[in-house]
C-alpha positions, 0 to 999 in steps of 0.5 A: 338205746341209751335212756339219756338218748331218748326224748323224754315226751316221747319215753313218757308217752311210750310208758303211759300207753303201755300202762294204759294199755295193760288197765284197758285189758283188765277193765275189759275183762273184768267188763264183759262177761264174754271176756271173763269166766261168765258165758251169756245169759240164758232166760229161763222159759216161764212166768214173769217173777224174781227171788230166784234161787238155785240148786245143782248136782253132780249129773248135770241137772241145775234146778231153778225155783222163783216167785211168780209175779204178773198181774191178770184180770185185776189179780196179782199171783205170786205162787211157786215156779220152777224150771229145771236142766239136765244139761248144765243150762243148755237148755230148759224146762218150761216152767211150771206151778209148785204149790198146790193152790193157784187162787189169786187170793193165795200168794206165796213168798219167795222159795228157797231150794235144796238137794239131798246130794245122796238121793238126788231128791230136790225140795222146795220151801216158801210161806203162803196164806192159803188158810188165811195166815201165813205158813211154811210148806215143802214140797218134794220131787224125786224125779230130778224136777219132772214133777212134784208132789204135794205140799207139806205143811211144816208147822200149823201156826195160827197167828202170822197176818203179815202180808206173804209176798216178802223176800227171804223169810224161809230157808231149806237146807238137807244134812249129810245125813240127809235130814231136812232143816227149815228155818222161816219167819214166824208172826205172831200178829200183823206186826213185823216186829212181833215175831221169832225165827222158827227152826223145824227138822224131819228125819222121813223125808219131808213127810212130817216135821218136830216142833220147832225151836226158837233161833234167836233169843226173846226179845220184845219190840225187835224184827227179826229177819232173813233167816239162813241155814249152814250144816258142816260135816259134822251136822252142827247147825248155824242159822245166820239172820239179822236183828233190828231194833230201836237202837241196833242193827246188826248180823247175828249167827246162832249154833245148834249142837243137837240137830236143831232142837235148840240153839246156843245164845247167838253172836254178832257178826259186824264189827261196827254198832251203827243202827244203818241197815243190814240186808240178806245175810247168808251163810256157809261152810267151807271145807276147811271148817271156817264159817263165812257170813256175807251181808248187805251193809249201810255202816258208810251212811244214811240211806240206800245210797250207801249200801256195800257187801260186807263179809266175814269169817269164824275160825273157831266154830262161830264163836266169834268173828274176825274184822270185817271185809267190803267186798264190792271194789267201786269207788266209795266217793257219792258222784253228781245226785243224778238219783236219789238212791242210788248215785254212789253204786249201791249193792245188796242181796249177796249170795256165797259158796265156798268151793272144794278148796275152801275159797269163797265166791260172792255175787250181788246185785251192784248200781256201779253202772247206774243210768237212770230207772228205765235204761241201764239200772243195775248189774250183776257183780261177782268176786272170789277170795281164799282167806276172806281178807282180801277179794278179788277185782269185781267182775260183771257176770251179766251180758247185756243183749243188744235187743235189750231196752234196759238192764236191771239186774235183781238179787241173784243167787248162786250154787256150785256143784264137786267140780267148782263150777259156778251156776248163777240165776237172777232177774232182769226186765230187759224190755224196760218195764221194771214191773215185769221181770224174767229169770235168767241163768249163766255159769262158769267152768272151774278153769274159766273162773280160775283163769279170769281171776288169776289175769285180773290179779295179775292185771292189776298187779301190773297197773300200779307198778307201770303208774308208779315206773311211770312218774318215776322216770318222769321225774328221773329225766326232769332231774336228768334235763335239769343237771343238764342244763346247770351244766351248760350254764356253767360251760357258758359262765366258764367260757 
């Protein structure tokens, strides 16, 4: 048929339901995690806890470690929990303590995890205040997490008072090489900003451990924090952390060349110089060599309402970085002050992989969807990208069970095995009780993540060219109709 046969109402609404139309395909995987590459949440048996962190290897085995939290008899425990699979997550161990002293006094700070990839040897790292200060311990199982032996201490410091129940302040990588790396907070009073990032090794095993070096560079009245390890191919070490004082706030990475018996003066990493908060920076390597750091972010305002991930990349060995990415896709506008954190969709605790062909992948907990405290909080978000410019359309990982009273997702943490599948855990308190969180896990196969990111690409590829066909049409039959109409006026002035 003709265009100039066709009613233009009805062209118009055939064009916007067909736009429409592909928007609501692409918002519907990009939604729900059962139409995209994520399969459905699983809850780790075990205690109730958050900071979960994850390991994997290549036979199946996923391996999840998290800070215990509930209260008993008046008494708080925070101790070291862990669950394992051998299935790829299809089903799991109950979870059981990690460290050695299960007092009530004694409470841990959140563990970090890591696998000797040749050995198959899983470690574990966290503080804890058991000799009444504050100290960094390993542990190591060599039986795929059936069990674990007994803790190590990493260093005898005598002066760290700061209360252990923090979030981030120890770090456990294993080399190619298999040499052990610990990086952690080390106080030197009960002063936060009285304090320098520790860097300790061992070449046996995790059976004793060098005398550290310091990361960063001295600095008084300046809080260090959220320290993070990479390793590259060639045992060139990076420890990514941040650095506040009274006048900055910024992400900083810090090289060692010599297996970590010193570092190298360290480099910024954000491009901006606002003193707004910086959260949870990690950092990894890719196969290709670039260095890639992911942070939480505030350059777009005061307060936590403003909170976006923020990313970015090193193409010459960390010696300096290029501009930085938003990664989170939501709209940056602040919408009706319905709560005072977080109205405009806040984001924080990233977490990054890079997959065999050097494409990066990130998760974070994400406020897009917020309701209020108690009903729907927050979700988990995930997005890709191959050269770090530029990330994929956002997409939600979690499932919301329909026997759940809330959803309040919390700093997720992701790993990924040779064949670039993608293993996710994070909290959740679905009974509505934020004090009372559970650890759960779900996952994507390489060809399902693959596939949702390359429909999502095309989706939105083909949104914004329908929109613009759209109007363009509209305007084309408006001109059509009116020339039209001048053409009658002039037949009936002619007549």
């Amino acid at each position: 048929m003709a265009v100039s046969r066709l009613k233009p109402a009805m062209f118009w609404i055939g064009i916007l339901i067909l736009s429409f139309g592909v928007q609501l395909v692409r918002s519907e995987i990009v939604a729900t995690p059962n139409a995209s590459c994520f399969g459905f949440s699983t809850r780790i048996p075990g205690v109730e806890g958050a900071f979960a962190v994850v390991a994997v290897d290549d036979v199946g085995g996923v391996y999840v470690a998290y800070q215990s939290h509930w209260t008993e008899s008046n008494s708080s425990y925070m101790h070291v929990y862990f669950a394992y699979s051998h299935d790829n997550g299809k089903s799991w161990s109950e979870s059981y303590r990690v460290d050695d002293d299960g007092k009530a006094s004694v409470q841990c700070d959140s563990p970090t995890i890591s696998i000797d990839k040749h050995t198959g040897h899983l470690f574990v790292a966290w503080k804890d205040n058991r000799t009444g200060v504050a100290k960094a311990y390993i542990d190591k199982s060599i039986d795929r997490g059936v069990s674990f032996g007994s803790d190590v201490m990493v260093y005898d410091w005598p002066y760290d008072y700061v209360a252990t129940w923090l979030p981030q302040t120890v770090n456990i990588e294993i080399g190619d090489d298999g040499k052990i790396y610990v990086a952690w907070i080390a106080y030197y009073s009960d002063s936060y900003t009285d304090c320098n990032i520790f860097f300790a090794s061992s070449n046996d095993g995790g059976q004793t451990f060098n005398s550290p070096a310091t990361v960063n560079s001295a600095e008084g009245g300046a809080r260090f924090t959220h320290p993070w390890i990479a390793v590259d191919v060639g045992n060139v070490l990076y420890v990514a952390y941040l650095k506040r004082n009274s006048t900055f706030f910024g992400v900083f990475l810090a090289k060692s060349l010599n297996g970590g018996e010193s570092f190298e003066a360290a480099v910024k990493v954000n491009d901006d110089s606002t003193t707004r908060y910086r959260g949870g920076a990690q950092v990894v390597v890719s196969p290709d060599g670039k260095i890639h750091v992911v942070w939480t972010d505030g350059r777009a305002g005061d307060g936590t309402q403003y909170l976006d991930i923020y990313f970015a990349t090193s193409s010459d060995g960390g010696l300096s970085f290029g501009p930085n990415t938003r990664v989170n896709d939501d709209l940056a506008v602040v919408p009706p002050d319905v709560h005072p954190h977080f109205t405009r969709g806040a984001q924080g605790t990233p977490s990054i992989v890079a997959d065999s062909e050097s494409r990066v992948h990130v998760v974070w907990e994400d406020f897009r969807n917020f309701v209020d405290d108690t009903a729907y909080c927050r979700d988990t978000y995930y997005a890709s990208s191959e050269d770090g410019t530029q990330f994929s359309m956002n997409i939600k990982v979690n499932d919301v069970h329909s026997a759940a009273d809330s959803v309040n997702n919390a700093d997720p943490n992701m790993a990924i095995d040779s064949q670039d599948n993608l293993f996710i855990v994070y909290s959740d308190a679905p009974s509505g009780d934020n004090d009372h969180h559970q650890i759960y896990f779900t996952f994507a196969t390489s060809s399902a993540w693959k596939w949702t990111t390359i429909l999502v690409s095309i989706f939105s590829l083909l949104c914004l060219p329908l929109a613009f066909l759209s109007v363009s049409l509209a305007l084309l039959f408006s001109l059509y109709k009116r020339k039209s109409r001048i053409k009658i006026r002039r037949r009936i002035l002619l007549s």
